[in-house]
N, C-alpha and C positions, 0 to 999 in steps of 0.2 A: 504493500500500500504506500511505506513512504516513498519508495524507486516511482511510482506510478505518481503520486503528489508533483516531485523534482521533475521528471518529466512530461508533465502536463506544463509546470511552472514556465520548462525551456523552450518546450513548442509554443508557447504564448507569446512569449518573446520573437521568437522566429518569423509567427505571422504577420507579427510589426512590421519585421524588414523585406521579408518577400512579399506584403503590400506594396511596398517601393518598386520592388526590382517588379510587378505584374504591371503598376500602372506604367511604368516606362514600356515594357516590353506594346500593353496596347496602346498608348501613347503613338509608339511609332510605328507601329501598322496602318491604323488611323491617317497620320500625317501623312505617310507612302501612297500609301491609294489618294489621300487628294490632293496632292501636289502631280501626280501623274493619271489625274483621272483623263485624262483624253485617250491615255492608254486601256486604259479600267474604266466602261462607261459606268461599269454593272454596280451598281452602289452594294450590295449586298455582300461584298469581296470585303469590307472593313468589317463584318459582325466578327471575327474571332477579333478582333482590337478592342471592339465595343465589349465584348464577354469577358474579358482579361479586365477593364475598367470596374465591371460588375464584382470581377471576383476579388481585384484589391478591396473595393469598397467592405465588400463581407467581412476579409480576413480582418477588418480591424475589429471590428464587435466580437470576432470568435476570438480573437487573440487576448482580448478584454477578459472574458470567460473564464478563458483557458486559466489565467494567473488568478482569477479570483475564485475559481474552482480548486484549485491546489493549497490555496491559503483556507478559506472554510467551504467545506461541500453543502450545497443545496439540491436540494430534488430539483426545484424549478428549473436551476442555474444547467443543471447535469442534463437535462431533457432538452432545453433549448441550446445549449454546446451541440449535441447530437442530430436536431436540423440542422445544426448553421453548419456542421460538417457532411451531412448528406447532401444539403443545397449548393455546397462548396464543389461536392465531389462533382455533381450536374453538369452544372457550367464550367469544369476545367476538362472534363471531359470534352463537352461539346466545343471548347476550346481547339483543345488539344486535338482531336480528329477535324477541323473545318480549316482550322492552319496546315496539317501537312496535307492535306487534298486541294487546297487551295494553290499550295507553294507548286504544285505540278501543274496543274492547270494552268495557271496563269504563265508559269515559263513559255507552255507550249504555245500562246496564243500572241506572247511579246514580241515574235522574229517576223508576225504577218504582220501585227499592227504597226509597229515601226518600218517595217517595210514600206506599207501603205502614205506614212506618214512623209516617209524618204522620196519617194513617187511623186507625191501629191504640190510638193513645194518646190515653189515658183523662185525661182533667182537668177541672177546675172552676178559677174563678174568686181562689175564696176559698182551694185548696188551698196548700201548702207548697211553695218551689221544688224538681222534681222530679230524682231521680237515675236516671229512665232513658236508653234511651240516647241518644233523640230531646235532652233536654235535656242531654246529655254532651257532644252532638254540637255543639249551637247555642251551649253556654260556650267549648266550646276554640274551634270555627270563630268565634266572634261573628256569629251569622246567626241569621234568622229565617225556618222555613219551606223549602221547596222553592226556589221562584224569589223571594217576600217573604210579607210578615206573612197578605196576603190568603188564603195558603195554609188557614191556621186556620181560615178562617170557612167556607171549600168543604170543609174537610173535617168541620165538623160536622154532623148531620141538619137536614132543610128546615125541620124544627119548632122548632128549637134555636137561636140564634144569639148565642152569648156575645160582652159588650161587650168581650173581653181575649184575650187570648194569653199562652201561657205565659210566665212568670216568667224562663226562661233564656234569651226574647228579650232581654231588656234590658239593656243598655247599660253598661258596670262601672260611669261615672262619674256614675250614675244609683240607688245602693246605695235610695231608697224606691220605686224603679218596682216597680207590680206587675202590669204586661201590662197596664194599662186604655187601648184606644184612644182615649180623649179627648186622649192626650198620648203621637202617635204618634211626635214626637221621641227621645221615650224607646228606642226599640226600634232594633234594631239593621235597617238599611235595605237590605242585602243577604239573597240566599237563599242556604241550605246547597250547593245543590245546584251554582253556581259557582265558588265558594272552595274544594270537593272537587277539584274537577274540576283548577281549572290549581296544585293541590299534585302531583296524581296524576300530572297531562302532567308538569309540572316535574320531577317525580322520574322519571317514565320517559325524556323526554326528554332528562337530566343522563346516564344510566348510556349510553341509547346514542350520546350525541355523546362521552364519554369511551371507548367501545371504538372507534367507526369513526377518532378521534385515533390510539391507541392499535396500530391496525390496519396504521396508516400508518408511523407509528413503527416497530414494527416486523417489517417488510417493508424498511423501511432498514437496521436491524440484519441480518438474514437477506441482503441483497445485501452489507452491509461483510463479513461472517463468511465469507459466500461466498469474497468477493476474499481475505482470507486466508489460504481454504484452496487457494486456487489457488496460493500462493506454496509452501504448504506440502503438498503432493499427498500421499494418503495411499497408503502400499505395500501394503495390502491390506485387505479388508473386513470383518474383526474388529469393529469399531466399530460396526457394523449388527445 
């Protein structure tokens, strides 16, 4: 019983701080999907951020519990630990399974729509550096293109074949580049389409290695809370 008190006391504590580390994790899944929604029409792609958000908010009431159950046990106190840990277990679940099916999803579907995106924009040589989203994309990621620069020249017409590339390929410490491939140093030597990708795994990947932690966690809590109530038996089923 007192090993099970101690350890109730330390996973109370713990849900403190892995509140922190979930609302970040959904925090920036959230941010990812709408900073590149033109990529992501589908709104529905940010619920495992949104559900991580849910499930910080929880751990702090059960984390509450948890330390106040170790110091004096109550029926009440021990009964509602016991939803706030099955309500928990719920939403990290549904977490944790809509981020890793989401992370594969969405990879497969990034190489058409930047492609389309690569296709679809209009530029010249001599133009101004541009603020759509293709060049919004290539400033913040520092990329050039889909897979690299070559992207630009397949996607202009057979009759057409500009000696440059957009302006938001290039490079910050490069402030006179102006896309001219003669000085292909200049340009940023990565494509859009893989610095997407392991931002998106990275953040799906983050939310569900913090619930399946989490999950374990507890399930420790849930057997300590248990053993307490075994010392403490309840006289009748009120509580339910």
């Amino acid at each position: 019983r007192s090993f099970a008190q101690s350890l109730l006391k330390l996973l109370g504590f713990i849900f403190w701080g892995t509140a922190a580390a979930q609302a970040f994790g959904g925090v920036l899944v959230i941010l990812l999907f709408r900073n590149y929604r033109y990529l992501f029409p589908e709104s529905y792609l940010s619920l495992p951020g949104w559900l991580a958000l849910a499930t910080a908010l929880t751990l702090l009431p059960t984390g509450v519990l948890a330390v106040s159950i170790s110091v004096k046990c109550s029926r009440n106190k021990q009964g509602t630990l016991m939803y706030l840990l099955l309500l928990l277990l719920c939403l990290e679940m549904s977490s944790a399974v809509l981020a890793r099916s989401y992370c594969i999803r969405t990879s497969s579907q990034l190489e058409s729509a930047m492609g389309y995106l690569v296709h679809q924009h209009n530029w010249t040589c001599s133009q101004d550096p541009g603020s759509s989203a293709v060049d919004v994309m290539q400033r913040k990621l520092r990329c050039c293109g889909v897979h690299n620069y070559t992207d630009w020249l397949k996607a202009s017409s057979s009759w057409y074949h500009p000696a440059c590339v957009p302006e938001s390929c290039c490079k910050e410490k490069h402030p006179h580049c102006k896309g001219d491939l003669d000085h292909v140093e200049q340009l940023s030597p990565e494509g859009c389409l893989k610095k997407l990708e392991d931002q998106l795994c990275f953040a799906m990947m983050y939310v569900f290695g913090c619930c399946t932690l989490l999950s374990i966690l507890e399930f420790l809590a849930g057997v300590s809370n248990g053993i307490l109530m075994r010392h403490q038996p309840f006289h009748d089923l009120n509580i339910l």
